[in-house]
Phi, psi and omega in degrees: 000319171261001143343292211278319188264024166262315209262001164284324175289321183297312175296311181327296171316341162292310195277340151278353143305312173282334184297322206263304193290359155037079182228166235237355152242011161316338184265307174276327148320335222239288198292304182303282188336317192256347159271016172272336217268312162300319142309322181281352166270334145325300192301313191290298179359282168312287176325294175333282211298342179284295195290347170277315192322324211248345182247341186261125147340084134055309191287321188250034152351283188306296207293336175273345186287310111055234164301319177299276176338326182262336201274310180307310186300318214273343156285327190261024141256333163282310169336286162319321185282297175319298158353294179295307172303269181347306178269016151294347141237340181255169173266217195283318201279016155313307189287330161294328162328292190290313200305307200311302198310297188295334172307339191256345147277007161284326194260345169275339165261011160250350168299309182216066171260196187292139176316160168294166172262150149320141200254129169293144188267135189314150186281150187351190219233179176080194177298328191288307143012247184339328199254103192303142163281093164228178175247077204302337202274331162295278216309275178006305209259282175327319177287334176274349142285335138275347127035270190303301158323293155268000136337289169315314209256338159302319157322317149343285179317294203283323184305316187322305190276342167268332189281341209274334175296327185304315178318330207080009173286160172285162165292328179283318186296278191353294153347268161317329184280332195268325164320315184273348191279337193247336145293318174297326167306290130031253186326317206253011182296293196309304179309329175260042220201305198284339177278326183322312219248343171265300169297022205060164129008262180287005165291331173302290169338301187303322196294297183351295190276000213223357176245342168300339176283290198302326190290312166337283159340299199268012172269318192278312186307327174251358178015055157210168173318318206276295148016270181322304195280331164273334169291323198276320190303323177278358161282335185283311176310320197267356149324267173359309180271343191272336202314119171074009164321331187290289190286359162282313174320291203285298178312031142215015166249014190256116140326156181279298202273146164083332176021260184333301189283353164299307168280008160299312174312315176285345156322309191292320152309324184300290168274024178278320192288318173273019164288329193272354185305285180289340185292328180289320190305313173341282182336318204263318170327315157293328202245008183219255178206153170301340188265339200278319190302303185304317169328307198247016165254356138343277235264356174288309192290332184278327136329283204288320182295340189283318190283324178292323162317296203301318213259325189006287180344284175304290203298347192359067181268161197308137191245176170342130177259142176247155174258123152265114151294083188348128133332118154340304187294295199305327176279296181307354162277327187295311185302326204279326150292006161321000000 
């Protein structure tokens, strides 16, 4: 982790380097700098997520993966709010500036932050080892639901900013519009940490991908601001509630053994999905329209919510938790044998 966010500020700083000299190689320095910086967040990803994966009990899986998801949303709201204030008098690669600062103070608090907590020690030894235990046919079925997810939610990033150009917003409303999208997100981390783990896995999920569709659906249908502003808020509420669902998947379709290099693969379904997210939109842009892109990138999460629902069985991630309640009687035998 602090590899990867030393070495996000060194790109970052590349990418404003392309911004203020606007030389005839400014664009593709810009472009490499920022799918480099995108790779290097994969790698923090992983590291986090291995390490929560690897110090929380199983039972409070959801809720701590969770607590991960959200400490990130409660950065992309503040991040945005600041973002909007800048630009309203500097220009853009301010917001690249800050992105530098704050990346090189994520690494002086994880340097001399708090000790790692202990790590359970790995289950046997040896060649058995190597050969990861998952159950792929699951891995598989799940992975192609979240897929659909990050799809959904890279798209997310980009519809936002397109549709608000679509709008006629300034980069500060805009701005403010991604602020507001990550309060509400926010606002639903804990509540949605705690449906994970009482209502199951996939009832979440489903709600997750199915207010992310419909909120996409209602940006092109109603085409204004008030629209806009409403589409973005019910795409946020089903974010929200989905936040770390994804590293909640793989931790708990994750070996005892092997942890790390399992999520990595599964890591690797994820972002297969936000590569395809932003790719469709380009694609459809080019050869259609922008309302024709939100439209069908709607419908990828809603696509995903149908296929988990269908597969559950097989996938067989943690369902309903039930609470049993003790008998009158069985507590009074119990105290008198006290």
């Amino acid at each position: 982790m602090i590899g990867a966010t030393a070495v996000a500020a060194a790109l970052t700083a590349v990418s404003v380097f392309a911004l203020v000299t606007h030389n005839g190689s400014s664009l593709p320095i810009f472009i490499v700098a920022v799918v480099l910086v995108g790779s290097i967040e994969v790698v923090w990803s992983l590291a986090r997520q291995a390490l929560i994966a690897e110090t929380v009990e199983r039972e409070s899986m959801a809720l701590a993966m969770t607590s991960l998801g959200g400490a990130a949303r409660a950065g992309q709201l503040v991040g945005p709010l600041i973002g909007s204030v800048l630009l309203l008098k500097l220009p853009l690669y301010s917001v690249f500036i800050m992105h530098i600062f704050l990346a090189l103070a994520a690494t002086v608090l994880i340097a001399f932050g708090p000790a790692d907590p202990p790590k359970r020690k790995p289950v046997g030894s040896g060649r058995a080892n190597r050969k990861l235990q998952v159950r792929w046919s699951a891995v598989f079925l799940a992975g192609f639901a979240i897929m659909t997810l990050s799809m959904a939610r890279q798209g997310k990033n980009v519809i936002i900013p397109l549709w608000g150009d679509h709008l006629h917003l300034t980069a500060s409303s805009i701005s403010l519009m991604v602020a507001l999208g990550s309060a509400v997100e926010l606002i639903l981390i804990y509540p949605g940490g705690r449906l994970k783990d009482s209502l199951g896995r996939v009832s979440t999920f489903v709600a997750c991908v199915t207010l992310l569709g419909i909120g996409f659906a209602i940006l092109p249908i109603g085409g204004t601001i008030a629209f806009f502003i409403i589409g973005v808020a019910v795409a946020s509420v089903g974010n929200g509630l989905g936040a770390g669902i994804n590293m909640t998947f793989g931790a708990d379709l994750s070996p005892s053994v092997g942890r790390a290099k399992f999520l990595g693969y599964w890591n690797a379904l994820g972002q297969v999905g936000s590569l395809l997210g932003p790719g469709l939109i380009s694609v459809l842009i080019a050869v259609a329209s922008l309302p024709v892109a939100v439209l069908s990138l709607a419908a990828a999460p809603l696509v995903g919510g149908i296929w988990m629902a269908g597969f559950r069985h097989r996938i067989g991630l943690p369902g309903r938790r039930r609470v049993i309640i003790p008998a009158p009687d069985a507590v009074a035998d119990e105290s008198q044998s006290q």
